[in-house]
C-alpha positions in Angstrom: -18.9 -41.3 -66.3 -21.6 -41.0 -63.6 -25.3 -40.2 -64.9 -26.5 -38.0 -62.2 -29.8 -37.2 -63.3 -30.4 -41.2 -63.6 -29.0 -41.4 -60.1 -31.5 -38.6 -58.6 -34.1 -40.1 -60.5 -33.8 -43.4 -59.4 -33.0 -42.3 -55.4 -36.3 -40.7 -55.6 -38.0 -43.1 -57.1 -37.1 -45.4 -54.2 -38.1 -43.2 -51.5 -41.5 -42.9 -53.0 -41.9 -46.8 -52.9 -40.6 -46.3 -49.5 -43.7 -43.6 -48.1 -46.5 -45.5 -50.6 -47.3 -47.4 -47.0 -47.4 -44.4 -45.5 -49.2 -42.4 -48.1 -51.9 -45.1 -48.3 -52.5 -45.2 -45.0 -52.6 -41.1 -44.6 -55.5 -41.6 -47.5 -59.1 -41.1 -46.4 -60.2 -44.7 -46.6 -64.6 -43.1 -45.8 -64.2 -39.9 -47.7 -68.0 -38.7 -46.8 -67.9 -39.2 -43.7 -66.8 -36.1 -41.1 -63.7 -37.6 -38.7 -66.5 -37.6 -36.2 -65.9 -40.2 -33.3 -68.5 -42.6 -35.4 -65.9 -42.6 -37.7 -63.1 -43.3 -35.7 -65.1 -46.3 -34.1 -65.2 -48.1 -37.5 -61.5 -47.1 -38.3 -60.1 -48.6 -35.2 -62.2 -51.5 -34.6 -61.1 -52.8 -38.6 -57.5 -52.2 -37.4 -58.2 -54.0 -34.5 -59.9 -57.3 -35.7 -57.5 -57.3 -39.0 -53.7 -57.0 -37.4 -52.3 -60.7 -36.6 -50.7 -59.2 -33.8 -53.7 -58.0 -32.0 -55.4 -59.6 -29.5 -58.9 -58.7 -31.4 -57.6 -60.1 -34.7 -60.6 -62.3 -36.2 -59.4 -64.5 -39.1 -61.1 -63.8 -42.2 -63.5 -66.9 -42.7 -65.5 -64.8 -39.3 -65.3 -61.2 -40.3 -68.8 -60.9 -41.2 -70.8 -58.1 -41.3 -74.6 -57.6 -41.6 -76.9 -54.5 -42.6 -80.3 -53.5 -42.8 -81.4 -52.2 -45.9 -84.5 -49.7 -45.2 -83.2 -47.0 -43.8 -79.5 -48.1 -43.1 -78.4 -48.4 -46.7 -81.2 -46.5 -48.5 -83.9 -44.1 -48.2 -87.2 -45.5 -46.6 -88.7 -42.5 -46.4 -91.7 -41.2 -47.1 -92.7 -45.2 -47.4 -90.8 -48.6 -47.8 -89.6 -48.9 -51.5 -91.1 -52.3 -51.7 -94.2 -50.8 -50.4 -94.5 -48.7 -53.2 -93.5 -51.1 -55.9 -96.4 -53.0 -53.6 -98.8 -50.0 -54.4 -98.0 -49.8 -58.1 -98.2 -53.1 -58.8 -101.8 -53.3 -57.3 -103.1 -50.8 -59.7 -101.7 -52.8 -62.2 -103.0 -55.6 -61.3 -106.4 -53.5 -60.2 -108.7 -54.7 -63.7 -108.6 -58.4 -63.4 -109.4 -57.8 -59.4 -112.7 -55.8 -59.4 -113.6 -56.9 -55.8 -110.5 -55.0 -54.8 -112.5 -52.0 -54.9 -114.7 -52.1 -51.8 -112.3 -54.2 -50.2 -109.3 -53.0 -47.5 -106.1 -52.2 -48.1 -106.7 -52.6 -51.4 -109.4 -49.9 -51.6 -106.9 -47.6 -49.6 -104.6 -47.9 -52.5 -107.1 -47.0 -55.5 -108.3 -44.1 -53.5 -104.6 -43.3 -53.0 -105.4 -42.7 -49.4 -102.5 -43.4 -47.9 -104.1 -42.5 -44.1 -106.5 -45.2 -44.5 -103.9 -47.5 -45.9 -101.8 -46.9 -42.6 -104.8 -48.0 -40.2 -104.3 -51.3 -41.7 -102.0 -51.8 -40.0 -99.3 -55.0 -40.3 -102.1 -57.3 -41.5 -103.1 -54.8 -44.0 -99.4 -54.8 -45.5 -98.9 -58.2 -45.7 -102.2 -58.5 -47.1 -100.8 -56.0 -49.9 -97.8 -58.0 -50.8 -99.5 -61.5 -50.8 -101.6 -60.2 -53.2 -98.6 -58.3 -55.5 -96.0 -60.5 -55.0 -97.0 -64.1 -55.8 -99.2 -66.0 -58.2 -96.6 -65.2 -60.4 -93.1 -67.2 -61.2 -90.0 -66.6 -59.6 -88.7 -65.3 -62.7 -91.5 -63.2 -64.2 -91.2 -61.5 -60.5 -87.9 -60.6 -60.7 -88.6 -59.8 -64.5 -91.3 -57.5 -63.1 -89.1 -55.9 -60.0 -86.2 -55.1 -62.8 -88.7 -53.2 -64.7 -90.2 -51.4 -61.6 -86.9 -50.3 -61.0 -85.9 -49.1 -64.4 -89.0 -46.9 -64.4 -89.5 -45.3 -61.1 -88.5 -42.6 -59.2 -88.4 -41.3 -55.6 -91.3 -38.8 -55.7 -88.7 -36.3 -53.6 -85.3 -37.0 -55.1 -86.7 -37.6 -58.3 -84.2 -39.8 -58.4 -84.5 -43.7 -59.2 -84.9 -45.6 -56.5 -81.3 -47.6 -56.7 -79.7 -44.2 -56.7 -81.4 -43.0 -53.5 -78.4 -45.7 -51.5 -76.6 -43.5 -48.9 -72.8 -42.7 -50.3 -71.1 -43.1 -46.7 -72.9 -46.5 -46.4 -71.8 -47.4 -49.9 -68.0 -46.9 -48.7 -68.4 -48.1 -45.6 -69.6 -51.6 -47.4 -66.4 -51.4 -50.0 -64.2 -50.5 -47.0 -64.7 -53.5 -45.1 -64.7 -55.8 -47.9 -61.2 -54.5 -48.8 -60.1 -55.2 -44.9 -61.6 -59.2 -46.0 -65.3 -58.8 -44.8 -67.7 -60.9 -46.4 -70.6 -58.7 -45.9 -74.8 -59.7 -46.1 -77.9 -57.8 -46.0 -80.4 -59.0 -43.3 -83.8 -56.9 -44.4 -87.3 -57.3 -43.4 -87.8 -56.4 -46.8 -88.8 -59.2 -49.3 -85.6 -61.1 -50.4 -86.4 -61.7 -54.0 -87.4 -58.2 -54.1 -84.6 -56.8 -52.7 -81.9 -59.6 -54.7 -82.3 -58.0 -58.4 -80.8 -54.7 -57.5 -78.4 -55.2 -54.3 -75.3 -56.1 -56.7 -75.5 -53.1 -58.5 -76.7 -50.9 -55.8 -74.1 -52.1 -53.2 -71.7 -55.1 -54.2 -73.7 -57.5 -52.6 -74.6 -60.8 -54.9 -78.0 -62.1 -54.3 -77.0 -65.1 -52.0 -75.4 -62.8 -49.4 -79.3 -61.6 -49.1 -81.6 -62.7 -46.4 -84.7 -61.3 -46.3 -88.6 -62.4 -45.6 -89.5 -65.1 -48.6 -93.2 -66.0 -49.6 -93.5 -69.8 -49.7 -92.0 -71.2 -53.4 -93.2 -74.6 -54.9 -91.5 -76.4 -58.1 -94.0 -77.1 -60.8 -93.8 -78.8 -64.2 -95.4 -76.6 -67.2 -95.1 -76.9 -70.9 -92.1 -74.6 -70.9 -90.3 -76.4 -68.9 -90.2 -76.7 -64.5 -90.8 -73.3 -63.0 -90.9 -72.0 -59.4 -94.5 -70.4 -58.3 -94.8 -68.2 -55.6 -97.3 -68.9 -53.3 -99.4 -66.4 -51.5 -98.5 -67.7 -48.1 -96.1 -66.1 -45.7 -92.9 -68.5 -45.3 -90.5 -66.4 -42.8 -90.7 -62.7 -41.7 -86.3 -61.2 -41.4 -87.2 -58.6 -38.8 -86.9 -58.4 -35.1 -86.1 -61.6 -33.6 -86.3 -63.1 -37.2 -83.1 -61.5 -37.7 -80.7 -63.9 -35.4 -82.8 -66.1 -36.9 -82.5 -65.4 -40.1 -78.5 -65.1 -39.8 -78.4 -68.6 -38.1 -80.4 -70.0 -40.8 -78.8 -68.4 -43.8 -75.5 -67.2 -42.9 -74.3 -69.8 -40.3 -72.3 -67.3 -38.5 -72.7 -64.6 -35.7 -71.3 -61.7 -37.0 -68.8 -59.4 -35.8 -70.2 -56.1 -36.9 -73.7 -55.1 -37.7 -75.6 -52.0 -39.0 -79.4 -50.8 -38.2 -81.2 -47.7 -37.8 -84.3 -49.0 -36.2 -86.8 -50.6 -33.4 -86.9 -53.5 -36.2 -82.5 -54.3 -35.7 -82.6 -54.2 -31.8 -82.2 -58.2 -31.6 -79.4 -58.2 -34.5 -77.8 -55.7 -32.7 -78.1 -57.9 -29.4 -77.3 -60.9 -31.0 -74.0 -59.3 -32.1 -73.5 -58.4 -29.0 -73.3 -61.9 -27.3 -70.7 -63.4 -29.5 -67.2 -63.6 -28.6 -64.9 -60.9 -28.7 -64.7 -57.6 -30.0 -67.6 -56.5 -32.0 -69.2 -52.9 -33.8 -72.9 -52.4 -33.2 -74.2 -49.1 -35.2 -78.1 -47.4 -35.6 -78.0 -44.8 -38.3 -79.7 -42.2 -36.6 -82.5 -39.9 -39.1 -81.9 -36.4 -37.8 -81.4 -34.6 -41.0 -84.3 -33.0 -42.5 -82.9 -30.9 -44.9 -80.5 -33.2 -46.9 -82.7 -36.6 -45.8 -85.6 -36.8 -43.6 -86.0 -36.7 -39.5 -88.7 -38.9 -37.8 -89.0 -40.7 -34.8 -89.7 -40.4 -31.1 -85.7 -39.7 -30.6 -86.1 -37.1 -32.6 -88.8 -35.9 -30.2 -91.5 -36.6 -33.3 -94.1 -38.9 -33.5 -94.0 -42.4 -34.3 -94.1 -43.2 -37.6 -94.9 -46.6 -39.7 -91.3 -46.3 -41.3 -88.4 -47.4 -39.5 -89.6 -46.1 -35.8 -86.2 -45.3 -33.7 -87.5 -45.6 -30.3 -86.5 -43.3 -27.5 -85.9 -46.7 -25.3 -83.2 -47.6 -28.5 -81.1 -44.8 -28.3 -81.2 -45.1 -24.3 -80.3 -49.0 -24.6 -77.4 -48.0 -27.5 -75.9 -45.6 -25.2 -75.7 -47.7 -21.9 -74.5 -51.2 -24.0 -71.8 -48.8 -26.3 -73.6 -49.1 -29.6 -72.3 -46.0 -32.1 -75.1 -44.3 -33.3 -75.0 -42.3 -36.5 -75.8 -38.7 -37.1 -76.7 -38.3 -40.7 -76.6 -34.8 -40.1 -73.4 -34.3 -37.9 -71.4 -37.8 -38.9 -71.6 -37.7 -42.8 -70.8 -34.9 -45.0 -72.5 -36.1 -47.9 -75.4 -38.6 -47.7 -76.8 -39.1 -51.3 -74.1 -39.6 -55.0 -76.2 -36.8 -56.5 -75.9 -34.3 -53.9 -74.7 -30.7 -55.3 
């Protein structure tokens, strides 16, 4: 005797293994983003460089992508994060530096004017971070960062800092890796700073970090050998220390990388020149209300944070580079968004 309930059971069961291609692929594989055409441009180029039988198909060992970190995969807004670790750390270390008072940027930051830190300028911020970051071992620094991190919040989000990573970046980062990206973080941001919290924050183990580095020197002490870091400047990751820093580090060009500022022109460009097809985007800060929105493209000021040039969005739209609306392209840009 026939069992038909089996039999409808198990014909159904194979014509759901029989749509699970086509129901995966129907899935939304960059849930918070809007199917904008910045959306589409990432979709279709992954298809592209990943199918065997296209003509764009990049073999695995070469899909490697490259992101900015301020600004392009968190909040740099109102300051750098590591400038403000920068600031706190300076009080800290304020008592045992009594010259510091009558002496700039450093007076800037105990009279928590942040104007007069500005007019500093560049010298004035490296100046800062020479004197926060080093003198110190390389593990009592990242000892130091980890606490920093477990302590602080963004003074608008309220939020700590490691949670204040944009959500459609975050996917974006998993969604490649799935498609067999290997993908790096090329920050003008210090790289040791930075190293502690990008696994958590985005997947991304320490050595697929590059970012500017202090000069390090091995020393024997009682405890045992230690790594001191030195308060000189070894290598700056930002403009045309970028390319550089992706030759050095990386050892590849890669095929797609991500930016939002003045600061990722020459990765952009570097990109650009390689072989084949390639995805250049600029996460564009026009969204106020949810974010922030600054820079002359915006038809603001300049600002000391992550300046998106009106010449940039000019030069992305005659060479094809995608830029990002956080306001029209995502519809949700932080986890803890209501």
């Amino acid at each position: 005797m026939i069992n038909r309930t089996n039999g409808r059971w198990a014909v159904s069961a194979l014509a759901t293994l029989l749509l699970l291609p086509a129901l995966l692929v129907a899935q939304d594989v960059l849930p918070s983003w809007n199917n904008t055409a910045a959306k589409k441009a990432i979709v279709d180029f992954v298809a592209k460089v990943t199918d065997e039988n296209s003509p764009d198909f990049v073999p695995v060992a070469d899909r490697i992508a490259t992101f900015d970190n301020d600004g392009t995969l968190w909040t740099e807004h109102p300051m750098y994060t590591q400038m403000a670790f920068a600031i706190d750390r300076v009080k800290a270390l304020a008592p045992t530096h009594p010259e510091w008072k009558d002496q700039q940027p450093f007076k800037a930051v105990l009279d928590n004017d942040l104007q007069a830190l500005s007019f500093t300028g560049q010298k004035g911020l490296v100046d800062l971070v020479l004197a926060s970051h080093t003198d110190i071992t390389t593990t009592d620094f990242e000892a130091v960062v980890k606490e920093w991190f477990a302590t602080h919040r963004h003074p608008r989000f309220q939020q700590p800092y490691t949670q204040c990573t944009f959500k459609p970046m975050v996917e974006l980062l998993e969604y490649l890796r799935a498609n067999g990206f290997k993908t790096f973080i090329v920050s003008g941001g210090g790289i040791e700073f930075m190293r502690p919290i990008t696994l958590g924050c985005y997947g991304i183990p320490s050595d697929q970090v590059v970012g500017s580095t202090t000069k390090t020197k091995f020393e024997m002490k009682e405890g045992g050998p230690v790594l001191m870091r030195l308060p000189e400047i070894d290598f700056i990751d930002d403009h045309d220390g970028k390319p550089v820093g992706i030759n050095r580090f990386i050892g590849k060009r890669p095929i797609a990388s991500f930016g939002n500022s003045g600061g990722d022109r020459e990765m952009l460009e570097w990109t650009s020149a390689g072989e084949g097809l390639s995805l250049k985007m600029l996460v564009f800060h026009d969204d106020a209300k949810r974010e922030y929105a600054y820079g002359p493209a915006n038809g603001m000021p300049d600002t000391k944070f992550g300046n998106f040039p009106q010449d940039l969005m000019e030069e992305a739209e005659k060479k094809g580079w995608v830029v990002i609306s956080m306001k029209d392209d995502w519809k949700q840009i932080f986890t803890f968004e209501k």
